[in-house]
N, C-alpha and C positions, 0 to 999 in steps of 0.2 A: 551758393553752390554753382560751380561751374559745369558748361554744358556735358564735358566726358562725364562728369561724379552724376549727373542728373541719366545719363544715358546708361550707367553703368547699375544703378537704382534697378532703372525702366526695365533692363532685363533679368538685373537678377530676381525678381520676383515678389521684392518688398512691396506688395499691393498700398500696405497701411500706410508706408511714409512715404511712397510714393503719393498717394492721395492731401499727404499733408502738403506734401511742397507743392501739388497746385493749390491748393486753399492757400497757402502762405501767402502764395505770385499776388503782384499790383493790376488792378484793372487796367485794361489798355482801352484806347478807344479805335473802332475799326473805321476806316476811309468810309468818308461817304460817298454812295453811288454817282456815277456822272450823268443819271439820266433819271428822269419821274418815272421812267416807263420798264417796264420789267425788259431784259437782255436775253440774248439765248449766246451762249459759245457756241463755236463754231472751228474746228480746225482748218487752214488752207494747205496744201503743200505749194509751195512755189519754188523758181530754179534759184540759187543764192543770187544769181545776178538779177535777176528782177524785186527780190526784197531787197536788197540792198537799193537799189534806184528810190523802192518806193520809202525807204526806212529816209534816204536823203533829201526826196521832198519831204515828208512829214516835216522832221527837223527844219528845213528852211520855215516851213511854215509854222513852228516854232509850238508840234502837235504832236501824239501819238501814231504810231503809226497804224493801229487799230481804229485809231480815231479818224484818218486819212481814208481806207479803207472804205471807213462806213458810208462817209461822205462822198467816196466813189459809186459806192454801190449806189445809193440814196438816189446819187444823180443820175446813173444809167436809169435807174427804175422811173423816176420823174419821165426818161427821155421816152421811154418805153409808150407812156399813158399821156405823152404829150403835154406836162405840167413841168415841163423843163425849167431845170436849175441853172443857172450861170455863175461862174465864179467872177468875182468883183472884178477880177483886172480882164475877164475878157468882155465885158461890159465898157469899160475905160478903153481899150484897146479900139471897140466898136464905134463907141463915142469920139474916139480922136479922128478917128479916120472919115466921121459925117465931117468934121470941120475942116475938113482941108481940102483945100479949092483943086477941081478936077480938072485936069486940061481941056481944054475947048478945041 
């Protein structure tokens, strides 16, 4: 059955074969969670130009951009309590700049 025939069921009021064709349906299996930890949503509003900036980093970083987000926030809160986070490359950035010789 196609999704209009299935839509067209759902209103007209056939409860009984409605009820068949979900018994009929194949298990599906649902995504599993990206975290051990229970989640909360949360809605943001932002201006498009700033999601789009942050939708572009994610992608370089080759990551969601709720999943960018988190790891934003995570890190202000770290900065907050003084248990500061650093991202890998500004670590390397820090470290290249210990090596190289300072003028005298």
């Amino acid at each position: 059955m196609n999704r209009n025939d299935a839509i067209k069921q759902f209103h007209g009021g056939d409860d009984d074969r409605f009820a068949e064709l979900i018994d009929s349906g194949h298990p599906v299996e649902l995504p599993t969670p990206d975290a051990d930890v229970p989640m909360v949503s949360r809605s943001v509003r932002l201006p498009l130009e700033t999601y789009e900036r942050v939708r572009s980093a994610a992608d370089a970083r080759g990551i969601g951009v709720t999943t960018l987000m988190r790891q934003w926030i995570e890190a202000g809160l770290a900065d907050l309590d003084d248990s500061a986070t650093v991202s890998l490359a500004d670590v390397r950035r820090a470290l290249a700049a210990l090596s190289r010789p300072t003028a005298a």
